[in-house]
C-alpha positions as CSV (number, residue, x, y, z in Angstrom):
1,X,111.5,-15.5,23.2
2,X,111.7,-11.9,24.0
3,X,112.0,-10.9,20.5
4,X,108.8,-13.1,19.5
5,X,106.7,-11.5,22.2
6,X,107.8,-8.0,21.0
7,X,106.9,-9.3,17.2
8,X,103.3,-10.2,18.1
9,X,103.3,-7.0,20.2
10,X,104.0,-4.7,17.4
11,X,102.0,-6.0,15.3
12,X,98.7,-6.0,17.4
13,X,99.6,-2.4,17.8
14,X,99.8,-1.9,14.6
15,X,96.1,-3.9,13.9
16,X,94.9,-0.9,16.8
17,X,96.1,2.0,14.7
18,X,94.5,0.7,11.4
19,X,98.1,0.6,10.2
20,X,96.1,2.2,6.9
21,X,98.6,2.4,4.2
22,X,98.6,4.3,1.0
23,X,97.9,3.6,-2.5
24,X,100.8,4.3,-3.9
25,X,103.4,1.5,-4.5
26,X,104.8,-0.2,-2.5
27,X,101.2,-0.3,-0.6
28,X,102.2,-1.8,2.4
29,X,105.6,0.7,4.1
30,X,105.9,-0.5,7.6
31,X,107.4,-3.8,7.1
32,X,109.2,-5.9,4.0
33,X,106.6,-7.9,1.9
34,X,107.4,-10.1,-0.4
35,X,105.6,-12.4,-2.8
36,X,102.0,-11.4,-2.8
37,X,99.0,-13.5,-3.2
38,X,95.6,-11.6,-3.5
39,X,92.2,-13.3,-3.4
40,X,88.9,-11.1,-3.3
41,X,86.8,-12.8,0.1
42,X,83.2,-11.2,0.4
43,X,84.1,-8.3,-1.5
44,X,86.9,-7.7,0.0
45,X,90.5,-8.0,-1.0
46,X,92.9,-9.9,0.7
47,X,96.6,-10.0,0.2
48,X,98.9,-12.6,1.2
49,X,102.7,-12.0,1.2
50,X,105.5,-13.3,2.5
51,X,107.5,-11.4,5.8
52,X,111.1,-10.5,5.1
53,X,113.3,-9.1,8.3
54,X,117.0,-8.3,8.7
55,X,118.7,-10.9,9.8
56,X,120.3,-10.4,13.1
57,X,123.4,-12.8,15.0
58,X,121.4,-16.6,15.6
59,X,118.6,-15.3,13.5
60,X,118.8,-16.1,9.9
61,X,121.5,-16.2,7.4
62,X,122.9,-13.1,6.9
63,X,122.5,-12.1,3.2
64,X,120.1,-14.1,2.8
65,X,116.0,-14.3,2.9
66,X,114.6,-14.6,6.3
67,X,111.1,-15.0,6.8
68,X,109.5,-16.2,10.3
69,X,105.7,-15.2,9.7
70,X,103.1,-14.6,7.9
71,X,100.9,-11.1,8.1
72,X,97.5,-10.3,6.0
73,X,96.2,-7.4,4.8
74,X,92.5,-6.0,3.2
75,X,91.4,-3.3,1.4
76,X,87.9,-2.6,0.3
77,X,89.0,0.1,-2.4
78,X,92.5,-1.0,-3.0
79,X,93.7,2.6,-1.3
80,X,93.4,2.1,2.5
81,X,95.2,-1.5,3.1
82,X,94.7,-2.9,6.7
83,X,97.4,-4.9,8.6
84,X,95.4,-8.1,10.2
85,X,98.6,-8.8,12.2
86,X,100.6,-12.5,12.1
87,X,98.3,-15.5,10.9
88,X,101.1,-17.9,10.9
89,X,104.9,-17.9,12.9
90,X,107.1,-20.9,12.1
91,X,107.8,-21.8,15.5
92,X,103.9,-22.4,16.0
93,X,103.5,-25.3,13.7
94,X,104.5,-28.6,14.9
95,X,106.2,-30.4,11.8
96,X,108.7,-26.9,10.9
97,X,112.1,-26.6,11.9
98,X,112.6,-24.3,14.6
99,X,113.7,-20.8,13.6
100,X,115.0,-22.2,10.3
101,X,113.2,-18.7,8.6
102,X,112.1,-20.5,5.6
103,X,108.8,-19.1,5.6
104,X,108.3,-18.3,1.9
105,X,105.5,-17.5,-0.7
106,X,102.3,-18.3,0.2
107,X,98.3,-18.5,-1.1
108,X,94.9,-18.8,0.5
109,X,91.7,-20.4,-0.9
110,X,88.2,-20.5,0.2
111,X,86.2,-23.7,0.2
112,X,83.2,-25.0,2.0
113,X,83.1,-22.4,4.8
114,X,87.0,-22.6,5.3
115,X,90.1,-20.6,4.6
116,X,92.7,-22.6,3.7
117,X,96.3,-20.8,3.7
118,X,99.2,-22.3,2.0
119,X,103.1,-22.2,3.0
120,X,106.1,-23.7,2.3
121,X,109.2,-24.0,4.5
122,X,111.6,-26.3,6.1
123,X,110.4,-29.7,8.0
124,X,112.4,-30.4,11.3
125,X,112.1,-34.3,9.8
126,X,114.0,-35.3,6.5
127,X,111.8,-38.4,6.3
128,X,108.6,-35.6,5.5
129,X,111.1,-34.5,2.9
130,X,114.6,-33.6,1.9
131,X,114.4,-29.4,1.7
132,X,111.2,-27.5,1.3
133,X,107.6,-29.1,1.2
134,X,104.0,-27.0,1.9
135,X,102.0,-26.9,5.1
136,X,98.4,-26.2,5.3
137,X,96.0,-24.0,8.2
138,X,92.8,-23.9,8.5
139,X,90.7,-21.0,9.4
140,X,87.0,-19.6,9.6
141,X,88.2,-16.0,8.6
142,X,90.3,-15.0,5.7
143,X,92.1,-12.9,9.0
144,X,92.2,-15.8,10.9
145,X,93.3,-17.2,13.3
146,X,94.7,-19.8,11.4
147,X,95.4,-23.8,12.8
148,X,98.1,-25.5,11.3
149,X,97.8,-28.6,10.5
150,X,100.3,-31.4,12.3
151,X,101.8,-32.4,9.0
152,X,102.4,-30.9,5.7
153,X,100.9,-32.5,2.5
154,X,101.9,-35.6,2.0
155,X,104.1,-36.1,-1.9
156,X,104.4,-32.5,-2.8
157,X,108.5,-31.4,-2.3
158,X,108.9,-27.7,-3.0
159,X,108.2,-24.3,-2.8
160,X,105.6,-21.2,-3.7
161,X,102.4,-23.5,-3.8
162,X,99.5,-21.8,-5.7
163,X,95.5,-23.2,-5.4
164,X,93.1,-23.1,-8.2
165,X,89.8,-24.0,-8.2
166,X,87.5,-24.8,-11.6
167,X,84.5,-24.4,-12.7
168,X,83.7,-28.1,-12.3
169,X,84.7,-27.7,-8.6
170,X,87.9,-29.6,-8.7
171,X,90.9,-28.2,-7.1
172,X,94.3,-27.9,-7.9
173,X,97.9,-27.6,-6.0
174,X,100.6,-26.0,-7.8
175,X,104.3,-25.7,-6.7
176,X,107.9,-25.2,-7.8
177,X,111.3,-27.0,-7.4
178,X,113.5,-26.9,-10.5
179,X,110.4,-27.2,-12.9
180,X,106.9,-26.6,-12.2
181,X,104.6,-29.0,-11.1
182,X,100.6,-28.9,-10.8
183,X,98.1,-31.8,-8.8
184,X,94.8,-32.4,-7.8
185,X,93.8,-31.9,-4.5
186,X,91.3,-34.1,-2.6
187,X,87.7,-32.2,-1.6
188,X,89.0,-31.7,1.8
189,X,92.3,-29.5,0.7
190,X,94.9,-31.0,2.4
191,X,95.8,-33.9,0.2
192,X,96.9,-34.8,-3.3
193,X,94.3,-36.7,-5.4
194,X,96.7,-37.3,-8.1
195,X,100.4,-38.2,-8.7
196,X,102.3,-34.8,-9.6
197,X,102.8,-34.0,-12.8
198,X,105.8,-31.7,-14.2
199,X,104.0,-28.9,-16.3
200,X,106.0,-29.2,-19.5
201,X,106.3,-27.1,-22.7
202,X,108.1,-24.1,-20.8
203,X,111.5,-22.7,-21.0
204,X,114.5,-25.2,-19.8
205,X,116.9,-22.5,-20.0
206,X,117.2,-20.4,-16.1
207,X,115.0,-20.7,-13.2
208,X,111.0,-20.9,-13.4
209,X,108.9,-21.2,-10.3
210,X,106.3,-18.7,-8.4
211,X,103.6,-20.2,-10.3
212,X,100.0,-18.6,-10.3
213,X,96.9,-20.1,-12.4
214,X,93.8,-18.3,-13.2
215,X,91.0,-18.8,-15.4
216,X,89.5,-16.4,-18.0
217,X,87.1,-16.8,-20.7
218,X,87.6,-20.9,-21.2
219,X,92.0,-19.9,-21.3
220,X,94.3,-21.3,-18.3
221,X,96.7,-19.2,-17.9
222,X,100.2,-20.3,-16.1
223,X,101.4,-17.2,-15.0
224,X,105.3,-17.5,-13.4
225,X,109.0,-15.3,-12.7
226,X,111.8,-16.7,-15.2
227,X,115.1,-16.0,-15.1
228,X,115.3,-15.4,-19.1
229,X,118.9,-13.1,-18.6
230,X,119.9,-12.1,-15.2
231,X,117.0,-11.9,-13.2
232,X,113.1,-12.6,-12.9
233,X,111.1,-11.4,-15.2
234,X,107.2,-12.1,-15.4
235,X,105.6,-14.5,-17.9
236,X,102.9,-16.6,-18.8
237,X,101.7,-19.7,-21.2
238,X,98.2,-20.7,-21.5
239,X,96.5,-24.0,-22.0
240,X,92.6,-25.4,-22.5
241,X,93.5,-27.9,-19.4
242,X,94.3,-26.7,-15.6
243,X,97.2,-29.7,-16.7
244,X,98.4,-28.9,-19.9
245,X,99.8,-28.7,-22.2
246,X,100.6,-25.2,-21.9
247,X,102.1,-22.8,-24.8
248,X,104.7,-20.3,-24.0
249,X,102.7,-16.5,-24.8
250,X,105.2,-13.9,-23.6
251,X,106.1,-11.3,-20.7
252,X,103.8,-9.8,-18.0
253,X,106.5,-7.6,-16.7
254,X,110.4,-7.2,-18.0
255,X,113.1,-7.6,-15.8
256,X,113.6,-4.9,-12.9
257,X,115.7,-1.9,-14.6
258,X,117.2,-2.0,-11.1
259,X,118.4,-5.4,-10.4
260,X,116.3,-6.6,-7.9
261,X,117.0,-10.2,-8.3
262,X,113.7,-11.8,-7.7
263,X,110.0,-11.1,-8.5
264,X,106.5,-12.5,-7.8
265,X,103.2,-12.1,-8.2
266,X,99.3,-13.0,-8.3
267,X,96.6,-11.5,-11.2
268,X,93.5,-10.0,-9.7
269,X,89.8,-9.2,-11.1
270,X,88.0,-6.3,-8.8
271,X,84.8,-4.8,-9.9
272,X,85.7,-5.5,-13.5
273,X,89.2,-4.5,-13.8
274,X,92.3,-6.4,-13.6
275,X,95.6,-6.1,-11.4
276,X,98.8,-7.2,-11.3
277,X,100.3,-7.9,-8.0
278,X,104.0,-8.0,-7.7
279,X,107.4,-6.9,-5.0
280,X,110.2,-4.8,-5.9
281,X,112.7,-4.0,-3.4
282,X,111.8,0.1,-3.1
283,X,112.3,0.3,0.7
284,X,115.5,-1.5,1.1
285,X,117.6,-0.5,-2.5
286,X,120.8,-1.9,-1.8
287,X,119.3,-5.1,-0.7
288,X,117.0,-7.0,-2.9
289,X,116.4,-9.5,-0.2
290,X,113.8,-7.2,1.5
291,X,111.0,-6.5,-0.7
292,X,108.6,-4.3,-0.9
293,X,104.5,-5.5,-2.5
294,X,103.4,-3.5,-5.3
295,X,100.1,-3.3,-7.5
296,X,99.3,-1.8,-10.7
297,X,96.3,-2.3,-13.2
298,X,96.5,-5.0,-16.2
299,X,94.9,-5.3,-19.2
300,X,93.9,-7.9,-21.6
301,X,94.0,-7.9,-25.5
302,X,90.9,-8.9,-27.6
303,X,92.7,-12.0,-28.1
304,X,93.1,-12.7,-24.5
305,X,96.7,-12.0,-24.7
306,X,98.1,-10.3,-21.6
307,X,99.5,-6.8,-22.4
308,X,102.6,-6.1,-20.6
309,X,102.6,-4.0,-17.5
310,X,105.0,-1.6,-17.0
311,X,105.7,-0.7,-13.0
312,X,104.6,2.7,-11.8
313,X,104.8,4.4,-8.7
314,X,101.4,5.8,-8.8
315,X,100.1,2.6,-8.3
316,X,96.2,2.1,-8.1
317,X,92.9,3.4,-6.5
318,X,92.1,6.8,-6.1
319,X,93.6,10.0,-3.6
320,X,91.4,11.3,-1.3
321,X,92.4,15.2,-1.8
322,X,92.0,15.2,2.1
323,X,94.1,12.7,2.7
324,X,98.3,13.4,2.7
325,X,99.1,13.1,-1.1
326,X,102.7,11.7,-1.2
327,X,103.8,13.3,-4.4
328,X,107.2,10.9,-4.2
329,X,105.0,8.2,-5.7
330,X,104.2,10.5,-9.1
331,X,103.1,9.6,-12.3
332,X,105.4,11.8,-14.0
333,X,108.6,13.8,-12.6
334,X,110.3,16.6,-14.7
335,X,113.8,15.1,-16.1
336,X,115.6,18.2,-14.4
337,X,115.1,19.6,-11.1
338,X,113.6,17.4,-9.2
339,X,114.2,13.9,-7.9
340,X,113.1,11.3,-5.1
341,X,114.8,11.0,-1.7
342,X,114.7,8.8,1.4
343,X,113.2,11.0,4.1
344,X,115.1,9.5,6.8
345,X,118.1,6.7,5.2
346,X,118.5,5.4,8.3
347,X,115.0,4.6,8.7
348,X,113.7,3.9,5.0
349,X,109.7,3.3,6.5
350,X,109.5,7.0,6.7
351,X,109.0,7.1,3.2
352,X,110.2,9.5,0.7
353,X,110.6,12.8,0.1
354,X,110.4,15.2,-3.3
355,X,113.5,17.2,-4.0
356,X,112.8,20.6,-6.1
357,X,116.5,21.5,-7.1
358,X,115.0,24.8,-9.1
359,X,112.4,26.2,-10.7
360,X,112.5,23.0,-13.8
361,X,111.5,21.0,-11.4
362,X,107.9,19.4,-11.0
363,X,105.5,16.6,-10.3
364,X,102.6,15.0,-11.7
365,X,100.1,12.9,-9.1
366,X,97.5,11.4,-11.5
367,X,93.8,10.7,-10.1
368,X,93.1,13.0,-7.2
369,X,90.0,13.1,-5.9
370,X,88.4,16.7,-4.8
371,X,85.2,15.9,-4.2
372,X,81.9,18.3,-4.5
373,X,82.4,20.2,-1.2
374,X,84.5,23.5,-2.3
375,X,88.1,22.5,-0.5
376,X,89.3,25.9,0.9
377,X,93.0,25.3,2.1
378,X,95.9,23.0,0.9
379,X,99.1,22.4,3.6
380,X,102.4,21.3,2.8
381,X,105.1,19.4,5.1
382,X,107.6,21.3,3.3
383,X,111.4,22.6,3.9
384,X,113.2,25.0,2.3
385,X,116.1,27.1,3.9
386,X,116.6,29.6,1.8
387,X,112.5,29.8,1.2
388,X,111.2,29.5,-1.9
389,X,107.5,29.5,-3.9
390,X,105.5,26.3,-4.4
391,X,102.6,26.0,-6.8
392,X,99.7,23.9,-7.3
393,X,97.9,23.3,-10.6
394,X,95.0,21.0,-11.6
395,X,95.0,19.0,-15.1
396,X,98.2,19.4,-16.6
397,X,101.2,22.2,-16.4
398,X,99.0,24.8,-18.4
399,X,95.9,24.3,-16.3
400,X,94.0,26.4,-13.6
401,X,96.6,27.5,-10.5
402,X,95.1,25.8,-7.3
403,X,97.4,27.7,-5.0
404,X,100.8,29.4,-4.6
405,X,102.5,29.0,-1.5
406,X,104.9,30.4,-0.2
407,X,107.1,28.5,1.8
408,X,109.2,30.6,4.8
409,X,112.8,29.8,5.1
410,X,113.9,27.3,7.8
411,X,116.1,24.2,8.1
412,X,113.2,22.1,9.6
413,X,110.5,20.5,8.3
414,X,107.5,22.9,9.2
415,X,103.2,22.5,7.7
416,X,103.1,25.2,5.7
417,X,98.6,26.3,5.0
418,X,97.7,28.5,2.3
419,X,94.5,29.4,1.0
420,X,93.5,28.2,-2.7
421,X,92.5,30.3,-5.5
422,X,90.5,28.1,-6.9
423,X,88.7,24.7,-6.4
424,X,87.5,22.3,-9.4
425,X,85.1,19.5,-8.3
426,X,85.4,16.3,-9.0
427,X,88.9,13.7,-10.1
428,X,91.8,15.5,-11.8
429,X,95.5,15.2,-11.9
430,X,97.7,17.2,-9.3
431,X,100.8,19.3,-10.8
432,X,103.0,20.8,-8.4
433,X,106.0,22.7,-9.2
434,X,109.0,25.0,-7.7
435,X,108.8,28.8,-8.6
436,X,111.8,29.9,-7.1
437,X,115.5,29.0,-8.1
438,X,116.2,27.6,-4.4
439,X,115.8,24.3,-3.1
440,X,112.6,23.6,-1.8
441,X,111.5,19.8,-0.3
442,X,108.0,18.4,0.2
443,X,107.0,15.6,1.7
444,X,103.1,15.6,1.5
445,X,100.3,17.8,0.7
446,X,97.0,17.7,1.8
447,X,93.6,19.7,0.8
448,X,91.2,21.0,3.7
């Protein structure tokens, strides 16, 4: 009990400080997210993922996912992400089985003056069904608070449920367990107004599930993770029915180059440009059972095809040159001399760091913006101990030199001010490199 009061503690502290994360990827870094569902509500976007925590002795299986809430987060710009705080705990909704941490992928939807959030887990009575079946709460704010309701939907057995509504106004349910299934749902949102019907015409070979429908220009697309070799990758078949058939199209996103076993996602349109929503497992390495939530743009072919995304760090939305710039989520990184570091490895929500080795190393930061106000100082959180030279350049390797800092020797991380030479108005990419042959590290820099 202890631990559930500290949980809800936390994370209305966390709703007091604005918990604002970045815009790099992952977006959200003081908690594991998994599984992220976005939806744009009034303007706003909403994401919502899945929790992962460590399991600890009589909480969860060790090695495996454990999930006890749920969390949302906004963002108005897709830079500054707000944490909401828990919308949903498993041991809050009548029909789940008590601390069973099942609480996996979810969705939300918004119909006739109602939020309606989505979750699958494990029912306490194996008459509701045998495994995994999806719950439904009801809100009047995408934030919440959230009422479950006393039993989950009656007929639908599995996981990662996924809402869509069409044009004509009738809604659909979609889930996974073995295949992938799609239903109508009733006008009220919490029941099935067909039979289920197992979406065919996809691969047989490895696991499919995760779906995620959208509609664009008259195509349905069924977007879903496939285990094609080893692990998930991201594809998609499209259809002229919400029902099928469907025809197999290709890849959204290959298979992670780093093994993280799982992925999924949601697809996004935000004042006309499209995103891809997705977790990798960036804060936890050497576990791929505590992911991390991700975005980066997407585009679409004339044809409608989807052209495949390929994972940055850089992520999305722009950098306020005010702001700390964390240069460890670059667009580019020289392929000598530098490299990306934990900050603190036994505390990986402190971030990372950027290592400059010698003077090969640098870092490109695309899409910084300066503003028209003429910025007079930049700072470092730097640490070198032998010292060494840091410079700043705007638009490329060869363009003008912002600064040149010098950074004093010390074995401590210390904010390092120096005055630029010269300011350029408006967005522009960042460049920073390592003068000096000694080892130099930074973790952020900001423009004053």
């Amino acid at each position: 009990m202890l631990r559930h009061k500290l949980s809800y503690i936390l994370a209305g502290l966390a709703c007091l400080l604005g918990n604002a994360a970045q815009a790099q990827n992952p977006f959200i870094t003081n908690q594991f997210t998994a599984d992220p569902t976005a939806r744009v509500f009034n303007g706003r976007v909403y994401v919502y993922p899945s929790h992962d925590i460590r399991a600890t002795p009589g909480h969860g299986r060790a090695g495996w996912f454990v999930m006890e809430d749920y969390h949302v987060f906004s963002s108005a710009n897709l830079t500054e992400w707000t944490d909401h705080g828990v919308i949903v705990t498993q041991n809050k909704v009548p029909w789940v089985k008590p601390d069973s941490y099942s609480m996996w992928a979810p969705d939300c939807m918004f119909r006739n003056g109602k939020y309606y959030f989505y979750f699958p887990t494990t029912p306490r009575d194996t008459t509701i069904s045998k495994g995994f079946t999806v719950g439904v709460a009801v809100s009047d704010k995408p934030t919440g608070p959230f009422v479950p309701q006393p039993l989950p939907i009656k007929g639908v057995r599995g996981i990662d449920p996924n809402v869509f509504i069409d044009k004509d106004g009738q809604a659909y349910l979609y889930w996974s367990q073995g295949n992938i299934y799609g239903a109508k749902l009733k006008e009220n949102m919490l029941e099935l107004a067909s039979e289920p019907k197992t979406l065919g015409e996809l691969p047989t070979k490895g696991l499919k599930e995760g779906p995620y429908l959208f509609e664009r220009k008259g195509i349905y697309y069924l977007t879903y993770p496939h285990v094609e070799n080893k692990t998930e990758r991201l594809e998609y078949a499209t259809s002229t029915s919400p029902l099928g058939p469907f025809t197999v199209k290709g890849v959204i996103m290959d298979e992670s180059p780093t093994g993280c076993w799982t992925n999924h996602h949601s697809l996004l349109e935000f004042k006309n440009q499209w995103y891809l929503f997705y977790h990798h497992n960036d804060l936890s390495p050497a576990f791929d059972k505590n992911r991390s939530v991700r975005v980066d743009s997407l585009f679409f072919e004339p044809d409608g095809a989807i052209r495949k995304v390929i994972p940055t760090l850089r992520g999305v939305g722009l950098t306020d040159a005010k702001q700390k710039i964390q240069l460890d989520r670059y667009s580019r990184l020289s392929s000598s001399g530098a490299n990306i570091a934990f900050l603190d490895t036994a505390n990986k929500f402190q971030g990372w760091k950027t290592v400059f080795a010698n003077n090969q190393g640098w870092v490109q930061y695309n899409v910084v913006a300066f503003g028209k106000q003429a910025l007079k100082t930049v700072t470092l959180r730097t640490m070198a101990a032998a010292g060494a030279t840091v410079q700043l350049r705007a638009d490329g390797a060869t363009g003008p030199v912002l600064a040149q800092v010098t950074v004093p020797k010390g074995s401590q991380w210390q904010e390092v001010k120096a005055p630029l030479s010269a300011f350029k108005p408006g967005t522009h990419t960042l460049v920073v490199s390592s003068k000096t042959n000694t080892p130099v590290e930074i973790d952020w820099v900001k423009f004053e």
